[in-house]
C-alpha positions in Angstrom: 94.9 -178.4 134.2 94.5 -179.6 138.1 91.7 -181.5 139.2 90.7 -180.9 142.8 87.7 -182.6 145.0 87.4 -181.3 148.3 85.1 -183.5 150.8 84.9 -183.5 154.2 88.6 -184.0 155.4 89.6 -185.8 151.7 91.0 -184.0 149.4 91.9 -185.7 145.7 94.2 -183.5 143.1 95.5 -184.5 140.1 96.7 -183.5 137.0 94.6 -183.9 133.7 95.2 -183.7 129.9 93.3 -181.3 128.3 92.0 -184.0 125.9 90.2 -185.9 129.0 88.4 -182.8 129.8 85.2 -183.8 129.5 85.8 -187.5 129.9 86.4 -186.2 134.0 83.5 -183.7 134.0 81.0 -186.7 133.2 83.1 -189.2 135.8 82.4 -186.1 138.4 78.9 -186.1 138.0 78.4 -189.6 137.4 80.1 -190.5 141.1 78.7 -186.8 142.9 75.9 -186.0 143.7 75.2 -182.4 143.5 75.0 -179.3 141.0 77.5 -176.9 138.3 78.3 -174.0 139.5 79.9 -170.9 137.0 83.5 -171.5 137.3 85.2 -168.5 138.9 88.2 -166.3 137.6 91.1 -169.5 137.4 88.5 -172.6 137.2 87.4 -174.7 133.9 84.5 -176.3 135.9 82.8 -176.1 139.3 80.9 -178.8 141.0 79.5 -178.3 144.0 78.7 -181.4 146.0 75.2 -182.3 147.6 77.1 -183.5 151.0 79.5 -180.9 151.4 82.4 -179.8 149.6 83.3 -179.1 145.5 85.3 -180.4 142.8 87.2 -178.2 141.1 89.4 -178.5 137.3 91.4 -175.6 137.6 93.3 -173.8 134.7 96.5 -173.7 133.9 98.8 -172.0 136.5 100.7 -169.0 135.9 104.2 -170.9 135.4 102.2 -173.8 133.2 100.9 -170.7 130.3 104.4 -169.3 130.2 106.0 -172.7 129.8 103.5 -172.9 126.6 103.1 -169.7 125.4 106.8 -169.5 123.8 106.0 -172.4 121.8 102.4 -171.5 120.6 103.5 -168.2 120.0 106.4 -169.2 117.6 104.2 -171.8 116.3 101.2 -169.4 115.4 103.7 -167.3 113.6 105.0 -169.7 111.7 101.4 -170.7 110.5 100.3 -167.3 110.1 103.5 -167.3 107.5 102.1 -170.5 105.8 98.2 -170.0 105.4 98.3 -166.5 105.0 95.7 -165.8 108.2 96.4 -164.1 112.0 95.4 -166.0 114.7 93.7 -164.3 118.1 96.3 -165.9 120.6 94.8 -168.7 123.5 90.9 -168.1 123.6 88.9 -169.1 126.0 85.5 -169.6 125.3 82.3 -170.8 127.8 80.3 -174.1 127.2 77.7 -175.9 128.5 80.6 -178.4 130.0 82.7 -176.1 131.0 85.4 -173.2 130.0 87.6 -174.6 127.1 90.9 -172.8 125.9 92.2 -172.1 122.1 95.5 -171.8 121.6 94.5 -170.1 118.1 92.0 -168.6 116.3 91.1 -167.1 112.6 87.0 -165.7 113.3 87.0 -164.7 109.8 87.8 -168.2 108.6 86.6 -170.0 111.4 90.0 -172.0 112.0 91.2 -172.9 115.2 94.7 -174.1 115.8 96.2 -176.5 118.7 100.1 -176.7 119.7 101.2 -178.8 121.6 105.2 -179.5 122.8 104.5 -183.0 123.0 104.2 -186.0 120.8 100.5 -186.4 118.7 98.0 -189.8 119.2 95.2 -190.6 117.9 93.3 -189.8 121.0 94.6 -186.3 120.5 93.2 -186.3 117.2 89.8 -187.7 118.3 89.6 -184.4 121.1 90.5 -182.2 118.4 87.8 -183.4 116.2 85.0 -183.1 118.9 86.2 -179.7 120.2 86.1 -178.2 116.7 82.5 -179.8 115.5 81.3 -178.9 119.6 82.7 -175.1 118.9 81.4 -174.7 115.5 85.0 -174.3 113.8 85.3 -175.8 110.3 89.3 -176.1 110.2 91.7 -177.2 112.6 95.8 -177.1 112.2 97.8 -178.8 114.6 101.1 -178.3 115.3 103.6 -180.2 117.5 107.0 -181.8 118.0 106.1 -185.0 116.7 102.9 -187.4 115.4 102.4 -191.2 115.8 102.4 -193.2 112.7 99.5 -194.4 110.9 97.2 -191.6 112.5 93.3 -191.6 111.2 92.9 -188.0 110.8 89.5 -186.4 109.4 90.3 -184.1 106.4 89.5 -180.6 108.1 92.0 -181.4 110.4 95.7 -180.3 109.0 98.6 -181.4 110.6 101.8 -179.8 110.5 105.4 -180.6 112.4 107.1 -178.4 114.3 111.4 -178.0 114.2 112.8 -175.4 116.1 115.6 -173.1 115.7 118.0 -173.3 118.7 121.4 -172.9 116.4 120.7 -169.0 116.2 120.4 -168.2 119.8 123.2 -170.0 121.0 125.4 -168.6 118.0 124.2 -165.2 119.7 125.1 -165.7 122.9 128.3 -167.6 122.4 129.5 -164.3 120.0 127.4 -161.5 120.8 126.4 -161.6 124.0 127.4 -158.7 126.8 125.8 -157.4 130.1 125.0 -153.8 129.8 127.9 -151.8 131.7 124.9 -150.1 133.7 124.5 -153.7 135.6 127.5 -155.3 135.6 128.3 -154.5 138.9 125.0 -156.2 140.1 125.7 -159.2 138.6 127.6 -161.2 140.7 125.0 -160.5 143.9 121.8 -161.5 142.0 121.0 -165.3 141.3 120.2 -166.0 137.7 117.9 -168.2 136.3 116.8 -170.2 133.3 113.3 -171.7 131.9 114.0 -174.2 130.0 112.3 -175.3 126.9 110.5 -178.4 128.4 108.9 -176.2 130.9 111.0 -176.8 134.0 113.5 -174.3 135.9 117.1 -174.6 136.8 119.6 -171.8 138.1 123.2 -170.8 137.6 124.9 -173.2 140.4 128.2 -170.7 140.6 129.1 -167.0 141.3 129.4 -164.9 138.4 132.1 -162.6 139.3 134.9 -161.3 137.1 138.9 -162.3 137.6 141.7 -161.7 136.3 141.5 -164.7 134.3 137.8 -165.1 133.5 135.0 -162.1 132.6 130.9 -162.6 133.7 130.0 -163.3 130.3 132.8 -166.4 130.1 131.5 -167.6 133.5 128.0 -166.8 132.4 128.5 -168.8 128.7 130.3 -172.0 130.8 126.9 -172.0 132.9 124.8 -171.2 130.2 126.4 -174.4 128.2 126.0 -176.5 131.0 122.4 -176.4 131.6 121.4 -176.5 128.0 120.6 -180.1 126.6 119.9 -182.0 123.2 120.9 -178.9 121.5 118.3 -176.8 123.2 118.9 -173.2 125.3 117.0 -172.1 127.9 114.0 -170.1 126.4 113.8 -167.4 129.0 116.4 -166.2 131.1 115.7 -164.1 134.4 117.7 -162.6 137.6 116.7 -161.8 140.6 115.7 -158.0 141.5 117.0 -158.1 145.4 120.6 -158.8 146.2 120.9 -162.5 147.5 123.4 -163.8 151.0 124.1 -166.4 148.6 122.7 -166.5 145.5 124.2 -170.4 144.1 122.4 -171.3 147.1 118.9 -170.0 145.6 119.3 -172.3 142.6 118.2 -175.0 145.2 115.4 -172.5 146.6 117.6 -172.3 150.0 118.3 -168.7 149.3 118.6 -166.1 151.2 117.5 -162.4 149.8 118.7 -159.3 151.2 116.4 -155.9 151.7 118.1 -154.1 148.3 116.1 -154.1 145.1 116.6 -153.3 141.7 114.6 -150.2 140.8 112.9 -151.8 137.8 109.3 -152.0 136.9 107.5 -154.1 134.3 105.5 -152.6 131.8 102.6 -154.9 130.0 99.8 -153.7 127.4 96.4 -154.2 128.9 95.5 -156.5 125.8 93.1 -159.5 126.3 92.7 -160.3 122.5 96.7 -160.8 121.6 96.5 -161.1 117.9 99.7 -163.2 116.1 100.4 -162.4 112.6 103.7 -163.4 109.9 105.5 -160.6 112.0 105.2 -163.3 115.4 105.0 -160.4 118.1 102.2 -158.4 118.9 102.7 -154.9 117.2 99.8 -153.5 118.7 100.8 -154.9 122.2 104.2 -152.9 121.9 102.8 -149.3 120.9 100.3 -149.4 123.4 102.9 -150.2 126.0 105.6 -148.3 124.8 103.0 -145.0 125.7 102.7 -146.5 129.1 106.1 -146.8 129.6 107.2 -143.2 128.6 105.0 -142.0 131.5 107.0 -144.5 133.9 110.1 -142.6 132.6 108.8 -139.4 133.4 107.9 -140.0 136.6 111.0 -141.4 137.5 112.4 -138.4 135.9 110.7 -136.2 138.3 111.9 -137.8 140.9 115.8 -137.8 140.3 116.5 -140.3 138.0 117.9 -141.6 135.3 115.7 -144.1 133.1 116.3 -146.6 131.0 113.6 -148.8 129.1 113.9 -151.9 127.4 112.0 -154.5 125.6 110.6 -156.9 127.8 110.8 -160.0 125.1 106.8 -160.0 124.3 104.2 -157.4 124.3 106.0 -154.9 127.1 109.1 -152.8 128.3 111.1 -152.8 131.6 111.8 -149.6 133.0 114.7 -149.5 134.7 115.6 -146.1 137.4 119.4 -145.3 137.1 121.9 -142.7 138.7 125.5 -141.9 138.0 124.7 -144.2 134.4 124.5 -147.6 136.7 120.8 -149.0 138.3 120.1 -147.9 141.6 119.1 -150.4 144.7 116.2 -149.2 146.8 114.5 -150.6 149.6 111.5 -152.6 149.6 109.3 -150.4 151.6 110.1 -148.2 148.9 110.0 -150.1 146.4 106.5 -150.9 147.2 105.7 -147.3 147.7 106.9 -146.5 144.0 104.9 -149.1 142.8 101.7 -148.2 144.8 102.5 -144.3 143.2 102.6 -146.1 139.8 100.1 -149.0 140.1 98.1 -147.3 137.3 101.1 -148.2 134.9 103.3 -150.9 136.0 102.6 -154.6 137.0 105.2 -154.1 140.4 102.2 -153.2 142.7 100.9 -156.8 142.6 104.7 -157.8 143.0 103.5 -158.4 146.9 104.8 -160.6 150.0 104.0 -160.7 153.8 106.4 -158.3 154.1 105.5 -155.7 152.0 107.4 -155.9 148.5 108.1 -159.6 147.4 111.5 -159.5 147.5 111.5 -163.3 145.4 110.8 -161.4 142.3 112.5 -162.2 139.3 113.0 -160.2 135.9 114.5 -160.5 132.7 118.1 -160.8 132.5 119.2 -157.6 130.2 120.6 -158.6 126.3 119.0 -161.9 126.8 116.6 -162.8 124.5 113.1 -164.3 125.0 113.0 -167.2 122.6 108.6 -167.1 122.3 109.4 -164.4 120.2 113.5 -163.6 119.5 113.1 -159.6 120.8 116.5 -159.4 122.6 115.6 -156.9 125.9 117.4 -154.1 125.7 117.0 -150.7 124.5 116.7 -150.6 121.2 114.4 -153.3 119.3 117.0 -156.1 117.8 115.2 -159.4 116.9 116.9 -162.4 116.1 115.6 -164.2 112.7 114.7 -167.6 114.3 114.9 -170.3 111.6 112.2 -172.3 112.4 110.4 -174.6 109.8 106.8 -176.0 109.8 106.2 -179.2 108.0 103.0 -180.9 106.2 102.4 -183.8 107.3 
């Protein structure tokens, strides 16, 4: 979360740890004068200050909750497994101090659980124990990476260490992996790009084109290798819908994209209460959007083309507009027109830019597989069986 204090021609932002939430909130109003306000749509808290201006903690960006959603995600499954409970996925629940977010939550058993990617003090500990008792939860389970010796940690308070399966991913990729033949000859004009498991992006820094000596997926693998560290893989893998002038040179955000899209459009469930269970994907989530999607496909259908849809690595499909059995490239005006004739079903319409279409837009690379939850995107639903282990500490 961002703090941000706006005053006169001053402005103060900084990034907080969720534990010193309210530590900040009672600095704020300590050194302001002036009153709360109801936080709007991405805010925590709202302060409005006596003098002029407001001071602001902000949620989590966009980028920030996918960076942690793989990991609570896995995490929640993994526990759901162990304690024999589903958990409602990242809550967010309004207090007198401000919004505060879950990353888990039993009702039934009033549990809530906290994962975190980094290492555990006691000063976690201490937050977790106030937010439960302030929120009226009797159990909490922590999960993370790691945990600090000698911890004082109150009974209702369980802790359990994360360890990760990365072995099975990379075994898939380094053996199994393929791009579909209905976008191979794409690849080597779209700039491809990795998250990586600590939260921070990287790109593909050569062309993938095929030779005589070398195919896409051995120049793909030798990238693929290179950016992956301490036996970690990137966790999500993306390309870009528009052709690119150069698209190595994007990897350093100095690329140039060209007016030819992808005809592609993302599917999502409109779910807000994303329910984990031992299964560690939301069922629910894929039905509902799977129904969605079909009417995608029938639209483009009635409009010439072929269609294919595949699993989008979470709780949604991409839908993908084809001819001649290979993806077709549209323009954006078009693109955008599509996606305003669709906007009812697909997520493309808010996809926008000055311009019209935003022609930045990245999507999931096809027969990649999203590691929050091992779902491989492609057509049919293949899952790999991540190994991961939770341990009592």
């Amino acid at each position: 979360m961002r703090l941000v204090i706006q005053q006169s021609r001053n402005t103060i932002s900084k990034y907080i740890e969720e534990k010193d939430f309210a530590k900040v909130v009672k600095w704020i109003k300590h050194n302001y004068d002036g009153h709360e306000e109801k936080p709007k749509r991405y805010e925590l808290f709202r302060y409005v200050l006596k003098e002029g201006g407001i001071a602001v903690i902000y949620r989590d960006n966009r980028k920030i909750r996918t960076r942690n959603t793989w990991i609570e995600i896995r995490a929640l499954s993994l526990l759901s497994q162990l304690v024999d409970l589903a958990f409602e996925h990242s809550v967010k629940l309004e207090t007198s101090s401000g919004n505060i977010e879950i990353d888990g939550v039993n009702w039934n058993t009033k549990t809530m659980v906290e994962v975190k990617y980094q290492n555990i003090t006691q000063d976690w500990i201490n937050y977790y124990y106030s937010k439960m008792k302030k929120l009226g939860f009797d159990t909490c389970y922590v999960v993370a990476r790691s945990f600090d010796n000698d911890l004082k940690v109150p009974s209702n308070i369980k802790l359990y260490k994360l360890e990760l399966d990365f072995k099975t991913p990379l075994e898939y990729y380094t053996t199994r992996f393929r791009f579909p033949e209905w976008i191979r000859a794409h690849i080597s004009s779209r700039h491809i790009r990795f998250l990586l498991s600590n939260g921070r992006w990287t790109g593909i820094r050569k062309k993938i084109t095929e030779t005589a000596k070398y195919s896409l997926e051995d120049k793909f693998l030798s990238q693929l290798m290179f950016v992956s560290r301490y036996g970690e893989i990137p966790i999500k893998l993306y390309y870009s819908m528009a052709r690119m002038v150069n698209p190595v040179s994007e990897y350093a955000g100095k690329g140039y994209p060209m007016p030819y899209l992808l005809l592609v459009f993302d599917v999502d469930a409109p779910i807000t209460h994303f329910i984990i269970d031992k299964k560690g994907f939301c069922e629910s989530c894929l039905e509902i959007s799977k129904n969605i999607a079909n009417v995608v496909q029938e639209k483009l259908t009635a409009l010439g083309y072929e269609t294919k849809r595949l699993y989008s690595g979470v709780k949604g499909f991409h839908v993908y507009g084809l001819k001649d059995k290979e993806v077709v490239e549209v323009k954006p005006d078009e693109m955008m027109q599509l996606s305003k004739d669709l906007q009812e079903f697909v997520d493309n319409v808010n996809f926008r830019s000055s311009l019209g279409f935003d022609v930045h837009r990245i999507i999931k690379l096809p027969n990649s597989v999203d590691l929050t939850t091992g779902i491989i995107v492609k057509e049919t639903f293949k899952r790999l069986k991540l190994r991961d282990s939770l341990i009592p500490l």
